[in-house]
C-alpha positions, 0 to 999 in steps of 0.5 A: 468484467469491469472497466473501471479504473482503480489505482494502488498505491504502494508505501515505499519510502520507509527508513526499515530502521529495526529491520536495519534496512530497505525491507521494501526492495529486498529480495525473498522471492525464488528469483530476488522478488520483493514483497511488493511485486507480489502485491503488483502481480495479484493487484493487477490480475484483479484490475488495478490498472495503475501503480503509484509508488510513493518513495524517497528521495532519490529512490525511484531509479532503485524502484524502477529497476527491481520492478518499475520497468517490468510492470510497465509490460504488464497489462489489466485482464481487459488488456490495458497496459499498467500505468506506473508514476512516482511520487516522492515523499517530502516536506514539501507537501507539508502545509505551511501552517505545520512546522517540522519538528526540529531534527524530523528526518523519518517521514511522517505515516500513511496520510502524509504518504496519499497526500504526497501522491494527491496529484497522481491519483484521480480514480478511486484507489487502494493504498498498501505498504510495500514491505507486507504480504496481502495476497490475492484475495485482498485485492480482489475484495478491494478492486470489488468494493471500489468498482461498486462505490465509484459515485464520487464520494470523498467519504467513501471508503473500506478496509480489508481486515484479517482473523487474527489467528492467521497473522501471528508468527511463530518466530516471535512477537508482532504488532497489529491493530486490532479492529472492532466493527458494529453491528452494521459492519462498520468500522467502530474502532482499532487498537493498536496491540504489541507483543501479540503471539501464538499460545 
């Protein structure tokens, strides 16, 4: 085993405005479970030793009752306890040289959500949403990739894709984004695909 130190970074802060809710802490689990806690329990048996939630204001009291606490006691398979932070996503950490559309209340995407997570993160790290189910496997090839690309680079990074067929509902439509990589394996582009289902 490694002893490399990998962070994951959870997305929390979401408004579930069509959902009509906080999808991210509801419970769907045996014993109130959310999603997300099954991310932590698979993240962390694959090594992540680090959990960052990024939520709302006035969200982490919420985050560390359902779960925050809890994985607190839990500890890496090389026995290290888990380090949980928070970070709050704002306008805060919006470059001065931006101006906030007027009305703006929904937080902006994923590269708002890392840079308001910047400080808390000095290891290589995997960012995820709260409100979607991975399973273990992801995180395994995700602590895997890191563990072997720890130079430094800034530029260095991966995405963990999934065949298609394995993601639609048969209780309606989704979205994805749908990916196309080069010969080589890289990434050459996603496309963003609405009303996708099973035929």
């Amino acid at each position: 085993d490694t002893d490399m130190k990998a962070a994951l970074v959870i997305m929390a802060a979401g408004m579930g405005s069509r959902y009509g809710g906080e999808k991210q802490t509801d419970g769907i689990g045996p014993h109130g479970e959310a999603i997300m806690e099954y991310s932590v329990y698979d993240a962390v048996r694959a090594g992540f030793h680090k959990i960052v939630f990024i939520i709302k204001p006035g969200m982490e009291p919420t985050i560390r009752a359902l779960c925050g606490d809890r994985i607190q006691t839990m500890r890496t398979p090389q026995g290290e306890p888990v380090e949980v932070a928070y970070a709050v996503q704002d306008f805060s950490s919006v470059p001065g040289f931006y101006t906030i559309p007027k009305g703006r209340t929904k937080p902006f995407g994923t590269v708002h959500a890392a840079l308001c997570a910047r400080d808390l993160v000095e290891e290589p790290f995997a960012i995820i949403n709260a409100d979607d189910y991975y399973g273990p496997e992801a995180f395994r090839v995700m602590y895997d990739y890191l563990s072997t690309h720890e130079d430094g680079s800034y530029y260095d990074y991966c995405m963990v894709s999934y065949l298609l067929r394995n993601t639609v509902s048969e209780n309606g439509s989704v979205a994805r984004g749908v990916c196309v990589t080069n010969p080589d394996g890289t990434l050459h582009s996603v496309t963003e695909r609405t009303r996708i289902e099973p035929y």
